[in-house]
N, C-alpha and C positions, 0 to 999 in steps of 0.2 A: 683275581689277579689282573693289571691292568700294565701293558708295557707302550711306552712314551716314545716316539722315533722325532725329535726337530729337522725343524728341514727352514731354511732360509736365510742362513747368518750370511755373513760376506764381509767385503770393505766397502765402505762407502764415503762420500768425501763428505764433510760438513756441512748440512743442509738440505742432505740428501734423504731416501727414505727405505726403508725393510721392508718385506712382510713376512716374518717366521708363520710356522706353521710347526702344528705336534699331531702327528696322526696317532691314534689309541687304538688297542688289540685288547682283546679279553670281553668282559662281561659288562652288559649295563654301565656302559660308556653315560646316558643321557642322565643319567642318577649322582654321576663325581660332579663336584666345585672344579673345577680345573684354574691354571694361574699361570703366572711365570715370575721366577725371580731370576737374581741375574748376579756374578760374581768377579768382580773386576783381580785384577792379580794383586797380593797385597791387601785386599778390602775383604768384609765379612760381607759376607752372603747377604743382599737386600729384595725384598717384596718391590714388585714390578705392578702388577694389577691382577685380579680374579674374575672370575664370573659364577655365578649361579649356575645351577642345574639346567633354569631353564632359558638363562640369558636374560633374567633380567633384570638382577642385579649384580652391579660392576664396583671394581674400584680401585683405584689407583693409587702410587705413590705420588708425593707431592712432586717431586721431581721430573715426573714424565707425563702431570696433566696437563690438558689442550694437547697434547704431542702423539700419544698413545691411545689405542684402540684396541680393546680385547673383544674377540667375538667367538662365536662356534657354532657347529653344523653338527648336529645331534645325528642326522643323518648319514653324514659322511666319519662319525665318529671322529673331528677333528677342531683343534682351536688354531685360532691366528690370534696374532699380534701385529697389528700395523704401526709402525714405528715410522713418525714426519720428525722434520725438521731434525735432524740427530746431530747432536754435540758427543764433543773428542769423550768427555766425560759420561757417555754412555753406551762407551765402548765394555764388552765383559763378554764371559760366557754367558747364555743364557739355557735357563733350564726350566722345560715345562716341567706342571704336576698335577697329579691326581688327587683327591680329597673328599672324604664324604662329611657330612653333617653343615654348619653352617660356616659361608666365606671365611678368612680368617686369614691378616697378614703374617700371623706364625707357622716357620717354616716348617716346624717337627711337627705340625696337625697336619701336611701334607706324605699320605703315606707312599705314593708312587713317583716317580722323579725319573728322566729323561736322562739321556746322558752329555746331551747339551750341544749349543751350537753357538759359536763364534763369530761376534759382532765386532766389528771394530771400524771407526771415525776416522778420517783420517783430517786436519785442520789445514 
């Protein structure tokens, strides 16, 4: 059992930059894919970027590369997300998650899920 806390949404004005963070409880934290996707109101659920196990392999949706930064601290059991340059249009909740086997930008392969934290652009 693996439980998700995000911590670093906020408003930001256009151009400006985030760094979410998901702290993990439970078991063999360094063993999950961890990820983030992100849910604007009105829109379907979208793949953000992942990481490996061991960090070192990543990867992103087309929409947020050059912009976004997924990393994590196996030690501190936690992942970030560094979020530059941010447009109105990527404003949404965002939701970490837990996963084992290999990366995958499908969301039902991620079996643990955050309860999210709120980003929003302002233009």
């Amino acid at each position: 059992q693996v439980q998700l806390v995000e911590s670093g949404g906020g408003l930001v004005q256009a151009g400006g930059s985030l760094r979410l963070s998901c702290a993990a409880s439970g078991r063999a934290f360094s063993s999950y894919v961890m990820g983030w996707f992100r849910q604007a109101p009105g829109k379907e659920r979208e793949f953000v970027a992942h990481i490996s196990w061991t960090g070192g392999i990543t990867d992103y949706a087309d929409s947020v590369k050059g912009r976004f930064t997924i990393s994590r601290d196996n030690a501190k059991n936690t992942v970030y997300l560094q979020m530059n340059s941010l447009k109105p249009e990527d404003a949404a909740v965002y939701f970490c998650v837990a996963g084992l086997g290999t990366p995958t930008v499908v969301a039902e392969q991620y079996r643990y899920w955050g309860q999210g934290t709120q980003v929003t652009v302002s233009s």
